[in-house]
C-alpha positions as CSV (number, residue, x, y, z in Angstrom):
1,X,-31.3,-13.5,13.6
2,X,-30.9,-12.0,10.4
3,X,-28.8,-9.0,9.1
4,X,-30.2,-5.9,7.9
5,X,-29.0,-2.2,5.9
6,X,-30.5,0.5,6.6
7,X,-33.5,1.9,4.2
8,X,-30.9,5.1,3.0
9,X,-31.7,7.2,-0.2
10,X,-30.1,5.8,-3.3
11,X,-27.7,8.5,-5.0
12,X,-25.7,7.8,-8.4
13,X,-23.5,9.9,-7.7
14,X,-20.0,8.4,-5.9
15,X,-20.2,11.6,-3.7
16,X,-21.7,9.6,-0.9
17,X,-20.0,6.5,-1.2
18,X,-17.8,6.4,1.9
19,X,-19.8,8.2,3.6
20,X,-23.1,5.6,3.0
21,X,-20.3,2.8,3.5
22,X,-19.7,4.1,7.4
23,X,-23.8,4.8,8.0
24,X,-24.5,1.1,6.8
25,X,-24.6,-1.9,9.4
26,X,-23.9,-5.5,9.1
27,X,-25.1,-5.6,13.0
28,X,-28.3,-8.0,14.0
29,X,-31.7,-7.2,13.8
30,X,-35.6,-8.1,15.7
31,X,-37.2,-10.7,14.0
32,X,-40.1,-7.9,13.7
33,X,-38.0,-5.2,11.9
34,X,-39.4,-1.3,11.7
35,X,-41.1,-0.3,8.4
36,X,-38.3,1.9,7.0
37,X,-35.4,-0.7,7.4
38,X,-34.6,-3.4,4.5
39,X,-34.3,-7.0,5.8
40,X,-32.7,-9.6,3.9
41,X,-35.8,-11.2,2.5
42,X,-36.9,-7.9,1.0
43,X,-33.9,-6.1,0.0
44,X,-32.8,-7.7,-3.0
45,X,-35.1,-6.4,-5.6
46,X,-33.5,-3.7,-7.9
47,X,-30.5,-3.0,-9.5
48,X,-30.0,0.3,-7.3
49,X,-30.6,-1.6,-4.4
50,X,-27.1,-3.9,-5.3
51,X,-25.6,-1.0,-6.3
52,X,-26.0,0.4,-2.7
53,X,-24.9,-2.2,-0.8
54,X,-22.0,-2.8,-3.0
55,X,-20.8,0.3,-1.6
56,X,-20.3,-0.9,1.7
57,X,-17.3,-2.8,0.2
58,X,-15.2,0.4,-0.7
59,X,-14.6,1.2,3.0
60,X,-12.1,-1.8,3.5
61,X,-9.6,1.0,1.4
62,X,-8.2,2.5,4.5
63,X,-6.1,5.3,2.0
64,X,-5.2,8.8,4.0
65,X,-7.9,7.4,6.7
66,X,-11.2,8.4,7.7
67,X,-11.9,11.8,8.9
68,X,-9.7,11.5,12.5
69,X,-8.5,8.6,12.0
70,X,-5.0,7.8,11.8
71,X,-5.5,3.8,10.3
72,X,-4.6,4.4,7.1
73,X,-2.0,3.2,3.8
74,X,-0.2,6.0,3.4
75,X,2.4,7.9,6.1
76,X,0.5,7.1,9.2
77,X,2.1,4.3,11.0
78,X,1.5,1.9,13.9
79,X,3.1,-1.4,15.4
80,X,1.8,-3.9,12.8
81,X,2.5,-1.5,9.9
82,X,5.6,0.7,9.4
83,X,8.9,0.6,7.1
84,X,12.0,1.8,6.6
85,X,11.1,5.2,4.9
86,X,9.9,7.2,7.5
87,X,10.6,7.7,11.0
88,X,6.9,8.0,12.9
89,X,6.8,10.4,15.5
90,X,6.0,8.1,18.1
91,X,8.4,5.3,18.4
92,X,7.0,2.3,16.8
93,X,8.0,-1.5,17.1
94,X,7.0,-5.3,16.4
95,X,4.7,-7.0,18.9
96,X,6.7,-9.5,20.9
97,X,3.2,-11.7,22.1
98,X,0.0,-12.7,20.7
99,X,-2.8,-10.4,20.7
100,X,-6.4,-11.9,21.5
101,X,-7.9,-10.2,18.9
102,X,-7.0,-8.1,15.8
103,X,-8.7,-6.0,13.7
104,X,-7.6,-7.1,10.5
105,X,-9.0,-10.5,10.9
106,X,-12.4,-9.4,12.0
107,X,-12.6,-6.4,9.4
108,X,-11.5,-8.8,6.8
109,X,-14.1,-11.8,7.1
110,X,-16.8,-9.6,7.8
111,X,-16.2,-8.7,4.3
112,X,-15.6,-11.5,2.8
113,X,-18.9,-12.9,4.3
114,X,-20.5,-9.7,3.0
115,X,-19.0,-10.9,-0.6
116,X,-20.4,-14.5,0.0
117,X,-23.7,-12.7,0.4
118,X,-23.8,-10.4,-2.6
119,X,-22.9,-13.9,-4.8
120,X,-25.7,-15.9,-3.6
121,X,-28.4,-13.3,-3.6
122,X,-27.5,-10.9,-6.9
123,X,-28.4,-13.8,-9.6
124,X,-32.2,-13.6,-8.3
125,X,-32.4,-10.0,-8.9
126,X,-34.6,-8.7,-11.8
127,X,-31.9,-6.5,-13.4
128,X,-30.2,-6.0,-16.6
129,X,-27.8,-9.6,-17.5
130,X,-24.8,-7.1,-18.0
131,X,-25.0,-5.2,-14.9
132,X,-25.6,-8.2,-12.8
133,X,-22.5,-10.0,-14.0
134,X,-20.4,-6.7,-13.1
135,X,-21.7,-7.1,-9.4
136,X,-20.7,-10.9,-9.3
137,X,-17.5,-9.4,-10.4
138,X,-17.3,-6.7,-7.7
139,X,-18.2,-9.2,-5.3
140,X,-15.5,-11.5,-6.5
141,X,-12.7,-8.8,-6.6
142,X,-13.5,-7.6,-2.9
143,X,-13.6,-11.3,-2.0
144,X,-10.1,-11.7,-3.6
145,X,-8.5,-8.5,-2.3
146,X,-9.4,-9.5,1.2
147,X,-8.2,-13.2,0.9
148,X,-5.2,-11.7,-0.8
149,X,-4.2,-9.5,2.4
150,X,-5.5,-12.0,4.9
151,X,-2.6,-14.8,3.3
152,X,0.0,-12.3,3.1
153,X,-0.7,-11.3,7.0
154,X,-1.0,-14.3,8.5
155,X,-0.2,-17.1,5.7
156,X,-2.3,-20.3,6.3
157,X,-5.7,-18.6,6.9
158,X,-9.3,-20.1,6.6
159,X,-10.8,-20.0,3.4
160,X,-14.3,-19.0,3.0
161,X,-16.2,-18.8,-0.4
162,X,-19.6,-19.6,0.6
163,X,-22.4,-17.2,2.4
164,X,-23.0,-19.6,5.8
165,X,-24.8,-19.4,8.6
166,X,-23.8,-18.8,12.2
167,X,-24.5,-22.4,13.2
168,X,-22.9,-24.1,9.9
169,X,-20.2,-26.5,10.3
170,X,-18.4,-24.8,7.8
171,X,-17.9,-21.7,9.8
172,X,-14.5,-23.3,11.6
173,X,-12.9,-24.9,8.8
174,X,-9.5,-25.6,9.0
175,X,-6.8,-22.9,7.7
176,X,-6.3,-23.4,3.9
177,X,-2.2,-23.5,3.1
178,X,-1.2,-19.6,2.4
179,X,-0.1,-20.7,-1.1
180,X,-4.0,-22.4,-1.9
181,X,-5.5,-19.1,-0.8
182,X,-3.5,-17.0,-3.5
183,X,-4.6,-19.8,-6.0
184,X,-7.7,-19.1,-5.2
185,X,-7.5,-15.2,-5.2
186,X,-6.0,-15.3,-8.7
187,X,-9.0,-17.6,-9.5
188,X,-11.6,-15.3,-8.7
189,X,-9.8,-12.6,-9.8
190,X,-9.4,-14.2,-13.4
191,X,-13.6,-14.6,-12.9
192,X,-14.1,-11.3,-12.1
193,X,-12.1,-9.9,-15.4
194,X,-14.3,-11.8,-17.6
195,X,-17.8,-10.5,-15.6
196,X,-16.6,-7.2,-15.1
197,X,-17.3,-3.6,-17.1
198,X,-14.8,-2.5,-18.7
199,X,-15.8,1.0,-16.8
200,X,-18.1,2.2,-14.0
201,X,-18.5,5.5,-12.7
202,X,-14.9,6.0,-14.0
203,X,-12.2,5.6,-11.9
204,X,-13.5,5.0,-8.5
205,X,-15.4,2.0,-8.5
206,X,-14.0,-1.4,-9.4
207,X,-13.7,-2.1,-13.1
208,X,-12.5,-4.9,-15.1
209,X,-9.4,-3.2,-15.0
210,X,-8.5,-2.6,-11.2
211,X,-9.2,-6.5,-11.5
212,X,-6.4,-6.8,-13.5
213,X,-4.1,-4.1,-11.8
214,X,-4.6,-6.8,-8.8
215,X,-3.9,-9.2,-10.7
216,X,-0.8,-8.2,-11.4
217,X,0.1,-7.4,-8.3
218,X,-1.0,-10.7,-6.4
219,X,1.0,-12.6,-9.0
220,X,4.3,-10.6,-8.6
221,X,4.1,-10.9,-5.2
222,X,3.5,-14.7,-5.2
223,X,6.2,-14.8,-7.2
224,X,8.4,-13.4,-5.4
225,X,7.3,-14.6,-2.3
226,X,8.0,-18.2,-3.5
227,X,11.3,-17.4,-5.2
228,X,12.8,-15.4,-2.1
229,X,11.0,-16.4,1.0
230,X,10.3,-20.2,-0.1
231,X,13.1,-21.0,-2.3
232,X,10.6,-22.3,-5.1
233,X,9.9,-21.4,-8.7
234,X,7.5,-18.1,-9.0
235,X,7.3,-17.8,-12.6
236,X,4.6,-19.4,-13.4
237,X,2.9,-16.4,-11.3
238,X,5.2,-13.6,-12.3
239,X,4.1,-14.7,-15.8
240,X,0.8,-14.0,-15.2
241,X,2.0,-10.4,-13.4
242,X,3.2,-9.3,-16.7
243,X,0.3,-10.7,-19.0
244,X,-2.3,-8.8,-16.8
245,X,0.3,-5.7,-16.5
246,X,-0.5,-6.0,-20.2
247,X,-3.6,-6.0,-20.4
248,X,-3.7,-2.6,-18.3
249,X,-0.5,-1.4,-20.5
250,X,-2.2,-1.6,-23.6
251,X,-5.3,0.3,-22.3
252,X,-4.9,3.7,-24.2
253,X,-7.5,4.9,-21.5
254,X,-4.8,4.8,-19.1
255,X,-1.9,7.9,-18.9
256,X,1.0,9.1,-16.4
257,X,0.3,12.6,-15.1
258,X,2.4,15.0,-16.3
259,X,3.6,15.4,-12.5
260,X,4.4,12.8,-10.3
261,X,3.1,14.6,-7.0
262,X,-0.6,15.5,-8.1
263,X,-1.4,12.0,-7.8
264,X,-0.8,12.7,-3.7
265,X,-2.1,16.3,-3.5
266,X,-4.9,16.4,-5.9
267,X,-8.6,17.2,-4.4
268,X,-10.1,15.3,-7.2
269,X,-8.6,12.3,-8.9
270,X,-12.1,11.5,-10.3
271,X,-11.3,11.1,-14.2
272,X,-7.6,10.9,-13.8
273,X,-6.2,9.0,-16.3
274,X,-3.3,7.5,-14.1
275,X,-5.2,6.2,-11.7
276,X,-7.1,2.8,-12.1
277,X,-9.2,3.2,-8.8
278,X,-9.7,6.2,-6.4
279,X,-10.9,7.6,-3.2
280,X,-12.8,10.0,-3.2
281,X,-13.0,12.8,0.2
282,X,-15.9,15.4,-0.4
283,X,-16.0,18.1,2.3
284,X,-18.8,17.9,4.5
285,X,-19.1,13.9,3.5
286,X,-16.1,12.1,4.4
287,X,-12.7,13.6,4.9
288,X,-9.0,12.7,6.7
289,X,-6.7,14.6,8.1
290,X,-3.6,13.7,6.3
291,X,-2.8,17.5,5.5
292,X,-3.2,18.0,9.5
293,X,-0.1,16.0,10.4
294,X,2.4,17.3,8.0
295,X,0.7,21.0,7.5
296,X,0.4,21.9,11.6
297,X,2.7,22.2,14.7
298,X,2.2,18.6,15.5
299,X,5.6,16.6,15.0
300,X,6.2,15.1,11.4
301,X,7.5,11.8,10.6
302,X,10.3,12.2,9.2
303,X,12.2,10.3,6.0
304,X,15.2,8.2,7.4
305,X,18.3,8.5,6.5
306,X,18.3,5.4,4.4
307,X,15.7,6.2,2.4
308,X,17.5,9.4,1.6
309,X,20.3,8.2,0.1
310,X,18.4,5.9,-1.6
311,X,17.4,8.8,-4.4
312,X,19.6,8.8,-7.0
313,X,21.1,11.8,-9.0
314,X,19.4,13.2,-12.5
315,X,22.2,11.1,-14.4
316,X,20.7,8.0,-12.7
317,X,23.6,7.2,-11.0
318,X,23.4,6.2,-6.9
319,X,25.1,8.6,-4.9
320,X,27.8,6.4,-3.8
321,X,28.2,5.4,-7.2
322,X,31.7,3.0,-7.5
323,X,34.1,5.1,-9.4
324,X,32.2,8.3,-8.1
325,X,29.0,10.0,-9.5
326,X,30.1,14.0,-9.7
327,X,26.4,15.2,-9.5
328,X,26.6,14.4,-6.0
329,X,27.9,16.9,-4.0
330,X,27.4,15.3,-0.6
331,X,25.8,16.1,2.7
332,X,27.4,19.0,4.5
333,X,24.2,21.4,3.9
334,X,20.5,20.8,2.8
335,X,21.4,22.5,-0.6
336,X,24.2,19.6,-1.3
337,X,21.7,17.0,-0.5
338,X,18.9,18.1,-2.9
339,X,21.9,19.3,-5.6
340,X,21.0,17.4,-9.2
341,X,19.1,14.1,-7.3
342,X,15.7,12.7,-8.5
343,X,12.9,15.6,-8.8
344,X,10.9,13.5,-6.5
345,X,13.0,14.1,-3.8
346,X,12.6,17.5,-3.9
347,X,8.7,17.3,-4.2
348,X,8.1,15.2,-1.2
349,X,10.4,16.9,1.1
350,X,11.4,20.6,1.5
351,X,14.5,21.4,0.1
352,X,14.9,24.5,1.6
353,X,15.9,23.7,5.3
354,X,16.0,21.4,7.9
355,X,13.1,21.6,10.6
356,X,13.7,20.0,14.4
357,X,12.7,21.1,17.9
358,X,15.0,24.0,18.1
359,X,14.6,25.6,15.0
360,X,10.9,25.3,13.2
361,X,10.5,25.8,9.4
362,X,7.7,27.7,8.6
363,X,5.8,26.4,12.0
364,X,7.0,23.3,11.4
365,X,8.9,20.1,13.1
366,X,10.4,16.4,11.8
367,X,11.3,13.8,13.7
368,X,14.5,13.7,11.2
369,X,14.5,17.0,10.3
370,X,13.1,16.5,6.9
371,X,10.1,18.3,5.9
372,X,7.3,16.5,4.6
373,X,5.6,18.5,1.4
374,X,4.2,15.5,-0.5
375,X,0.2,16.8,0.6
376,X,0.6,20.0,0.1
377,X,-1.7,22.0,-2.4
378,X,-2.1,25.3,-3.1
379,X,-6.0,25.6,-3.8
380,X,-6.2,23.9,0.2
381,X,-6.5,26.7,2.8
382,X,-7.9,27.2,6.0
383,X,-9.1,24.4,7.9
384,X,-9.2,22.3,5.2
385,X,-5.0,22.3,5.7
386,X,-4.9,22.7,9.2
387,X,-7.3,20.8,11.0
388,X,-7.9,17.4,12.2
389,X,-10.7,15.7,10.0
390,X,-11.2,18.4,7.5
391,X,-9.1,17.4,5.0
392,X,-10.1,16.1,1.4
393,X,-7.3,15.5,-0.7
394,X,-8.6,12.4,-2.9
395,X,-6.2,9.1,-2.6
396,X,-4.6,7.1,-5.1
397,X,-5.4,2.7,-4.5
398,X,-4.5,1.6,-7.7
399,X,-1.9,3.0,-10.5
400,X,-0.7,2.9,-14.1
401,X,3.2,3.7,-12.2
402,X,2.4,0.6,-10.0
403,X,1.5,-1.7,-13.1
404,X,4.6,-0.3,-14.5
405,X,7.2,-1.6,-12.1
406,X,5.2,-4.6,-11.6
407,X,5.7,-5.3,-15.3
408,X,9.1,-4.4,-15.0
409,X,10.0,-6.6,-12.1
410,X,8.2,-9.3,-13.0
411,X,10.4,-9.1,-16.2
412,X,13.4,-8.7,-14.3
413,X,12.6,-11.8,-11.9
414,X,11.9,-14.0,-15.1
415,X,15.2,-13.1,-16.8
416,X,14.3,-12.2,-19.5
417,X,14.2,-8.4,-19.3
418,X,15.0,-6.5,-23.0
419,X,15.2,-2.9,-23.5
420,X,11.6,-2.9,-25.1
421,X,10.6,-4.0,-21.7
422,X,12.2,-1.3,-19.8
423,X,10.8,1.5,-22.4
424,X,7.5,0.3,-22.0
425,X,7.3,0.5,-18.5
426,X,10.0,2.2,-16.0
427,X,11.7,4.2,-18.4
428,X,7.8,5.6,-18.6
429,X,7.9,6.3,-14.8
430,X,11.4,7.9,-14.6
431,X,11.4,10.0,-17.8
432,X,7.9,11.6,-16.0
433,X,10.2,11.8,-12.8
434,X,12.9,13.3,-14.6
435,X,15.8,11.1,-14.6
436,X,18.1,9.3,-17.1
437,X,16.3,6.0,-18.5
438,X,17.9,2.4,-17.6
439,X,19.1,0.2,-20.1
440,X,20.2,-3.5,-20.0
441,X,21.5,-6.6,-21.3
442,X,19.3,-8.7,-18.8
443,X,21.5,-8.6,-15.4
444,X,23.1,-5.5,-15.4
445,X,22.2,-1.8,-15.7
446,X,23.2,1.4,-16.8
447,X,21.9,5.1,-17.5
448,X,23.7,7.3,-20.0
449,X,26.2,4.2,-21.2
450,X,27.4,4.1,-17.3
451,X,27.2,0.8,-15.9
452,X,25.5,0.8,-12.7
453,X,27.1,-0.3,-9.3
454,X,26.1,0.7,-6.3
455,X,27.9,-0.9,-3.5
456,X,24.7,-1.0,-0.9
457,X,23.7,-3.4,-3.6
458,X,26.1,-6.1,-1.9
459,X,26.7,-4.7,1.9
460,X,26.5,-6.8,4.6
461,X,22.9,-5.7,5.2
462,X,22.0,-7.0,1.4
463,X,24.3,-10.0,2.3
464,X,21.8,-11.7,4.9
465,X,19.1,-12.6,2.9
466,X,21.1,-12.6,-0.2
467,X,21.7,-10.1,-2.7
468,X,19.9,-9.4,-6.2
469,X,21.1,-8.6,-9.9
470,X,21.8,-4.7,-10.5
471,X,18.9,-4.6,-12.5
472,X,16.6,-6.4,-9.5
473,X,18.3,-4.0,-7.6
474,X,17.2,-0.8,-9.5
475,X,13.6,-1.5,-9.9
476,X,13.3,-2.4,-6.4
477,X,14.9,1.4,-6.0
478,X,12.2,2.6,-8.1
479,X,9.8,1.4,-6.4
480,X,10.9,3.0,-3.6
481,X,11.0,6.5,-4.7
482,X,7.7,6.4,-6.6
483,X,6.1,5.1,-3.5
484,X,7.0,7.1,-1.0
485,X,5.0,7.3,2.6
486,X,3.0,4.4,0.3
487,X,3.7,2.5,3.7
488,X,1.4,-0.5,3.1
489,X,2.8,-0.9,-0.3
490,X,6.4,-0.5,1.3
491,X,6.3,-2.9,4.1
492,X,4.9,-5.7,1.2
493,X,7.5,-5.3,-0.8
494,X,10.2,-5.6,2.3
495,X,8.2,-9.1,3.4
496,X,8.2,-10.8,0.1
497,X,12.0,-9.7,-0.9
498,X,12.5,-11.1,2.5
499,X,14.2,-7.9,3.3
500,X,12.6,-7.8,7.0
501,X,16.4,-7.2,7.8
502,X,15.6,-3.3,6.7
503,X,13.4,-2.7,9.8
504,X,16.1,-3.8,12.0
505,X,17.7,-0.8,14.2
506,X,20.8,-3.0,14.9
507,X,21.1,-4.6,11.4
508,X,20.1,-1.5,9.5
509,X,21.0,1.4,11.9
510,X,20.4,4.1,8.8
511,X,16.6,3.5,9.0
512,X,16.7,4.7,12.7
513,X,18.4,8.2,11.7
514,X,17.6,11.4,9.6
515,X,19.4,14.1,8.2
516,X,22.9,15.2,8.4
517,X,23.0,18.3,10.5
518,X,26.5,19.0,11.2
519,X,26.3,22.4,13.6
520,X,24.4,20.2,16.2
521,X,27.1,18.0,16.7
522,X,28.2,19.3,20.6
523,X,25.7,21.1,21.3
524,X,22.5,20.7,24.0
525,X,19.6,20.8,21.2
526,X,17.0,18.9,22.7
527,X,17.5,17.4,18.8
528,X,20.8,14.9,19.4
529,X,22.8,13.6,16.4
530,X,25.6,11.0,16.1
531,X,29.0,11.9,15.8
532,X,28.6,12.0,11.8
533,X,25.8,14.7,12.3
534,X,22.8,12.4,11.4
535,X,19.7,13.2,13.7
536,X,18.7,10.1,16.4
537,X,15.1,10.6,16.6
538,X,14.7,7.5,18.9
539,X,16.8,6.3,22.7
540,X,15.5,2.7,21.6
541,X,16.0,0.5,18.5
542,X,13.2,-2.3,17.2
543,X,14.6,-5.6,16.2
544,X,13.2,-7.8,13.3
545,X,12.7,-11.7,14.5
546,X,12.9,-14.2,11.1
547,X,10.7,-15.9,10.3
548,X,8.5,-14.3,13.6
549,X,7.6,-11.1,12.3
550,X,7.3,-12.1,8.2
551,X,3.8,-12.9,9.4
552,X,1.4,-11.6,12.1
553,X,0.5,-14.1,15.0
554,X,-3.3,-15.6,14.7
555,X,-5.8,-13.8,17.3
556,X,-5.6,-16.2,20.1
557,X,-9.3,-15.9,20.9
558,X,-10.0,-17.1,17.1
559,X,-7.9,-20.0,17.8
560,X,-9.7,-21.1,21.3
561,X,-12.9,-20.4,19.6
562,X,-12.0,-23.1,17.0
563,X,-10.6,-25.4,19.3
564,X,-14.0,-25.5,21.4
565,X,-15.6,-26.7,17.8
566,X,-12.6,-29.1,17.7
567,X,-10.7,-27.6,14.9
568,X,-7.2,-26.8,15.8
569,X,-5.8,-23.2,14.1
570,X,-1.9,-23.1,13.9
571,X,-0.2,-20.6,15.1
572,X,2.5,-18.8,13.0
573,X,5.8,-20.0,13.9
574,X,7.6,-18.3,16.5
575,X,4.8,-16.7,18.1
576,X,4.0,-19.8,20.4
């Protein structure tokens, strides 16, 4: 049987694009198909008609979720994808078995098969050269970002980069080693640059340059992934981080915001001149409900407590600062905490109380008693706040900040960090935040002539793994605060520092708190607090399982259904 898309009405405009993505199936069809449906014999015939089903590809970008839906990149969380910045209001832990099946894996080769389709049948299609080598290059890209998250899940994965058929051979290959499949991502990715436009219905479709924002950030994580999680040489690949950080550097096309939070609140990021790629909500079209779960009655997530003190003061100094950092005025009273530390704090999380189940702000409730404000926007009212699904806030998928940092670690990890490199990247992201710029003689760093050190740097936490240079150490911070509720991005970065000891309630017992609210301490709030004041959102704590949970277990039916075509599908170690 063959696959079909349905006959819909072709519209320029990117209004419709997730919306056309969700109304499109990749299901079977009769051999005898109705009039007004496209089969794959007829459908490739005009440059609109690629166009269209290109589309379909844009939907794999989970962002603030669809509509409802609570899968998403940002904030929402669930077992196979949290981190150690927010507390979910549901308690949330690491699988301890198998699952049969998982989602991922499906969603993801369904794709990539839709990508191995779109290469084979675009170079017969009477359309302009130019236009059909950007396709190939969409294609290519999708293909790469899919591998790319399919290696970093599971590691030794099946590659795929042919369109087959359900009774090939080929179908149940053996997995391809994790570090192959990157090769290969950076390999079509490196394709796709050079097929690619430059730019295509502005910032939200793919252009040559989300290619190489990709780029660079497949490279610095195989980079570090190798260096920290492997104990090889990465820089070879975090070479390649900073040449295609470069090459997305040097765009003049590409400027920070003026303010760091519009990139998380905007309606329309269409145009914006930070943001390499986009989605796009329209009202009425395709929306999520992001603004819903931190805007409404409903319990927030709440940041933890180690993520809090993770924000450093305007001086750039940490807050426990050896020597002592008098910006910081300490944690008796909401006003202390928010006193002189990085704007950003302020601008994701209300500053102006504390919100639990006894006493509401505004309406409102956190698990940690910190108020989530990052979403909020003034021109939002109404429904379009308040209610599930109604939502349309646009979301940020790829960044001039991220490119940034990645350039700026990848310098950082090579050694050979100079000041140039820091003024052409992070001091760029934390002059727009509004704290002091870093400076460095290639280990060590310091804001305002002060040498940085901040003890966490070396705890006994850091101490497991092992711990990094100051600078490392600082950009990794950065990270961290430009990022915020950027959970997918989070939870990466933890995996390939091999920091999984940060999601660890025994290990790491800060992530599993909130804020310091001192006037609970003896009381019978149905909020309960440690004797130091700090909120316990949770009775239970979630331990992290090396090297277990670095990668997710393989669907067990995927690997009996390759074992009854005698190919035998590892399973990741420790999930046996």
């Amino acid at each position: 049987m063959k696959k079909i898309i349905k006959n819909t009405k072709i519209k320029s405009s990117l209004v419709v694009l997730f919306a056309a993505a969700l109304s499109f199936s990749c299901s079977d069809f009769l051999d005898t198909p109705p009039k007004d449906i496209f089969t794959d014999a007829n459908f490739w015939t005009s440059e609109n008609n690629v166009k269209t089903y290109s589309w379909l590809n844009y939907d794999t970008f989970f962002a603030y979720g669809n509509n409802s839906g609570t899968t998403a990149d940002f904030y929402f969380q669930t077992s196979s994808n949290f981190d150690d910045n927010l507390c979910w209001r549901d308690f949330t832990t690491f699988n301890t078995t198998a699952n049969a099946t998982n989602a991922s894996w499906n969603e993801y080769y369904t794709l990539i098969r839709r990508c191995n389709l779109m290469l084979e049948r675009v170079p017969k299609v009477p359309m302009d050269e130019t236009k059909k080598n950007h396709y190939l290059g969409v294609a290519k890209f999708f293909r790469a970002f899919t591998h790319f998250r399919l290696a970093q899940q599971f590691g030794d994965v099946p590659y795929t980069d042919m369109y087959l058929t359900q009774n090939d051979p080929n179908v149940y290959k053996p997995a391809l080693a994790r570090g192959e499949v990157i090769d290969n991502v950076i390999k079509d990715l490196e394709e796709a640059i050079a097929l690619l436009l430059p730019v295509d219905d502005q910032n939200v479709t793919v252009n040559k340059y989300t290619a190489y924002a990709l780029l660079s950030r497949v490279c610095l994580y195989e980079g570090t992934n190798r260096k920290y999680n492997l104990a090889q040489s990465g820089n070879e690949y975090l070479q390649k981080a900073k040449t295609a950080s470069l090459a997305v550097m040097s765009n003049s096309a590409y400027k920070l915001n003026a303010d760091w939070k519009s990139l998380y609140n905007s309606v329309e990021l269409l145009g914006n001149t930070e943001t390499i790629l986009a989605k796009r909500y329209i009202r009425g079209v395709l929306s999520n409900s992001i603004q819903a779960y931190t805007n409404t009655s409903t319990v927030q997530s709440g940041l933890s407590k180690f993520a809090a003190e993770s924000y450093v003061t305007t001086n750039g100094l940490p807050i426990k600062q050896v020597g002592g950092n008098s910006q910081y005025l300490g944690d008796d009273n909401i006003s202390n905490v928010f006193a002189n530390r990085d704007p950003r704090f302020a601008k994701a999380f209300s500053n102006v109380d504390y919100a639990y189940s006894d006493k509401p702000l505004n309406g409102l409730t956190s698990i940690t008693g910190y108020v989530f404000q990052l979403y909020n926007n003034p021109s939002t009212s109404g429904t379009e706040v308040t209610t599930i699904g109604q939502n349309h806030i646009d979301t940020p998928i790829f960044t001039l900040s991220e490119v940034y940092l990645n350039y700026a670690e990848a310098c950082a990890e090579l050694g050979t960090a100079t000041n140039a490199d820091l003024d052409l990247s992070i001091n760029k992201v934390r002059t727009r935040a509004g704290i002091a710029n870093l400076t460095t003689d290639g280990t060590n760093a310091s804001a305002n002539g002060v040498q940085i050190n901040d003890p966490q740097r070396t705890s006994a936490l850091e101490q497991i793994s092992g711990v990094v240079s100051p600078l490392i150490w600082e950009i990794r911070r950065e990270r961290r605060m430009e990022f915020m509720s950027w959970t997918t991005l989070r939870k990466a970065d933890i995996l390939r520092w091999k920091k999984g000891d940060y999601l660890d309630g025994t290990k790491n017992p800060d992530a599993l708190l909130g804020a310091r609210i001192p006037a609970l301490i003896g009381t019978n709030s149905k909020t309960k607090v440690d004797a130091n004041g700090y909120v316990i959102p949770y009775t239970v704590t979630r331990t992290f399982i090396s090297p277990k949970h670095y990668l997710t277990a393989i669907p067990t039916n995927d690997i009996n259904l390759y074992l009854a075509e005698g190919v035998e599908l590892k399973q990741n170690p420790g999930w046996n």
